[in-house]
C-alpha positions in Angstrom: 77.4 -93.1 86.2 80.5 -90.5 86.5 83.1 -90.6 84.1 86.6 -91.5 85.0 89.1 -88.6 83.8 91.4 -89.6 81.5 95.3 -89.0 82.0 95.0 -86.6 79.2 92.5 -84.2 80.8 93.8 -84.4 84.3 97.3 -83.5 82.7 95.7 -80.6 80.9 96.1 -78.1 83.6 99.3 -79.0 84.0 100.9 -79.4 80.6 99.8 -75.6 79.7 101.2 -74.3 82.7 104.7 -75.6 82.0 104.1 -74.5 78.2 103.2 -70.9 79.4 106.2 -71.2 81.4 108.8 -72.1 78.5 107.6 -69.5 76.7 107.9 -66.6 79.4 111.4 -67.9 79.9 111.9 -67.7 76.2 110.5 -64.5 75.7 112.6 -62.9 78.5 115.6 -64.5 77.5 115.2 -63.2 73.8 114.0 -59.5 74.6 115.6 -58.7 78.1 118.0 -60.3 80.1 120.3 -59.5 83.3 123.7 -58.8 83.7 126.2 -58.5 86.4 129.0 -56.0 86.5 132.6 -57.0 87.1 135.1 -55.1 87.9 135.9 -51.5 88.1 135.7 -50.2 84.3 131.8 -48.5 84.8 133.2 -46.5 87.6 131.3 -44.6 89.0 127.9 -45.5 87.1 128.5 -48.9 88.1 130.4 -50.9 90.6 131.3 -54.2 91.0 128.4 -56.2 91.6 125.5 -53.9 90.2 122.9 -55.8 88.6 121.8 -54.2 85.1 118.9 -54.7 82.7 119.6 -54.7 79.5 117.1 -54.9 76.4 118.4 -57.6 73.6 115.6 -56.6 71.1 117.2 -53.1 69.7 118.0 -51.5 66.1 121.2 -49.1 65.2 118.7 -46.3 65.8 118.1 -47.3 69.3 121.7 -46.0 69.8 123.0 -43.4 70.9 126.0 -41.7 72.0 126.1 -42.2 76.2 123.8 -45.5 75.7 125.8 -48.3 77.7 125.9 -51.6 75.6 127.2 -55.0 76.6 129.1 -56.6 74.3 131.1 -59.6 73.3 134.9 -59.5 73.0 136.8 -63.3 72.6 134.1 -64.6 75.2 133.8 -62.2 78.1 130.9 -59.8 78.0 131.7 -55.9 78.5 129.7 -53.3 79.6 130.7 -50.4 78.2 129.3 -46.6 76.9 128.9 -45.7 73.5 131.0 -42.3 72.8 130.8 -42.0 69.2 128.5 -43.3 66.5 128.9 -45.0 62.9 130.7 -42.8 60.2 132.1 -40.4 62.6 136.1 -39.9 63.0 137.4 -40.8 66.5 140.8 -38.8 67.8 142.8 -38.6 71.4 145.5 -36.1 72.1 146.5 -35.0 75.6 143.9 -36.8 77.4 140.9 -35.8 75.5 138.9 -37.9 73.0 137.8 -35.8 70.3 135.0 -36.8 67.5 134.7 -35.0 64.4 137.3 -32.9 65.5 135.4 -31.4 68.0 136.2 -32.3 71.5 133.9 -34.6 73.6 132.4 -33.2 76.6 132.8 -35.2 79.4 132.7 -34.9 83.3 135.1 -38.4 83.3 138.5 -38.1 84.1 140.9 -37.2 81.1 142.2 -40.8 79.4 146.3 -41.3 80.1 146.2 -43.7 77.1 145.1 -43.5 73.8 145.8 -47.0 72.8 145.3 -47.3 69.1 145.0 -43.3 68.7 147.8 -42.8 70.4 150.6 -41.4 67.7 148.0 -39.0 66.1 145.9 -41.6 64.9 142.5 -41.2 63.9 139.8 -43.8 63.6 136.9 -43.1 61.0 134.4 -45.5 62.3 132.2 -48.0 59.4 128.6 -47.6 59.3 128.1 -50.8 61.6 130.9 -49.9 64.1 131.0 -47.8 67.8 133.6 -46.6 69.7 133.0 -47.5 73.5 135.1 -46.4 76.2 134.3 -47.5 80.1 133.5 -44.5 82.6 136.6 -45.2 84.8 138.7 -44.4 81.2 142.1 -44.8 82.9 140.9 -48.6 84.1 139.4 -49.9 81.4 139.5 -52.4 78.3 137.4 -50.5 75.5 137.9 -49.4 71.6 141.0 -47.9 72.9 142.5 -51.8 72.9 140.6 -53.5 70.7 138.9 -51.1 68.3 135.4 -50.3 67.1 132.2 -52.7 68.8 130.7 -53.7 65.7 126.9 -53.5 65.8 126.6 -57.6 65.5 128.7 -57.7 68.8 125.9 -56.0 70.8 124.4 -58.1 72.9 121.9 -55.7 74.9 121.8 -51.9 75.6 121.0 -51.2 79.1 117.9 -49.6 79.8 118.3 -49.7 83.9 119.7 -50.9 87.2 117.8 -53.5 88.6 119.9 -53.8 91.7 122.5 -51.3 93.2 125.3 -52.8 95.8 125.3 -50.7 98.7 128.5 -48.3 99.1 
């Protein structure tokens, strides 16, 4: 006589497939994930719409100075560039952003706001702390505002575009 299957083993199949599932999800969730620009602060890297990849599984090493980050700042995430690294002194005056003293070569557009270097101030960033500025500096909420991205507010660093809008 045949056997009758059992709920158990005819639910096999399908029990590991949804397991497999979850824990593709979970892995891509934890190591990569997706993020949208908005606005015009990336410009002209970015624009408005771009979808990015960024890697959530990264060490301070894995930074460097021009590496875009996201980050958190009171709930919104930013995307933003990295232009100086932990233990380094950060400095603006007359439109240039200078680090260590020595100015920053840049082909962006010189910054019309300091914001907390204005006045001759100079920022000596901690050994946990960046100083990230948006490409389009003259239209864009960065470090200049609210000061050094401290390394537990990184959420990813982008690692490529996964889908351009068209211009």
């Amino acid at each position: 006589k045949g056997k009758n299957p059992t709920f158990f083993s005819s639910s096999l199949p399908n029990v590991v497939a949804v397991a497999l599932a979850i824990a593709v999800i979970l892995i891509i969730k934890y190591t990569m994930g997706f993020v949208q620009v908005s606005g015009s602060s990336m410009n002209p890297t970015y624009y408005n719409g771009d979808i990015l990849h960024g890697a959530r599984k990264f060490t301070k090493s894995s930074i460097k100075r021009g590496t875009v980050i996201t980050s958190n700042e009171k709930g919104e995430t930013l995307i933003k560039r990295d232009v100086a690294l932990p233990g380094v002194a950060v400095s603006w005056n007359n439109g240039v952003l200078y680090v260590d003293g020595k100015m920053l070569e840049t082909t962006y557009p010189e910054m019309a706001d300091g914001g907390i270097l204005d006045n001759g101030v100079t920022v000596t960033l901690a050994d946990d702390e960046y100083f990230c500025l948006g490409d389009n500096r003259n239209n864009s909420i960065d470090s200049r505002m609210f000061g050094p991205v401290k390394f537990p507010q990184i959420d990813s660093i982008i690692v490529d575009e996964y889908f351009k809008m068209p211009r």
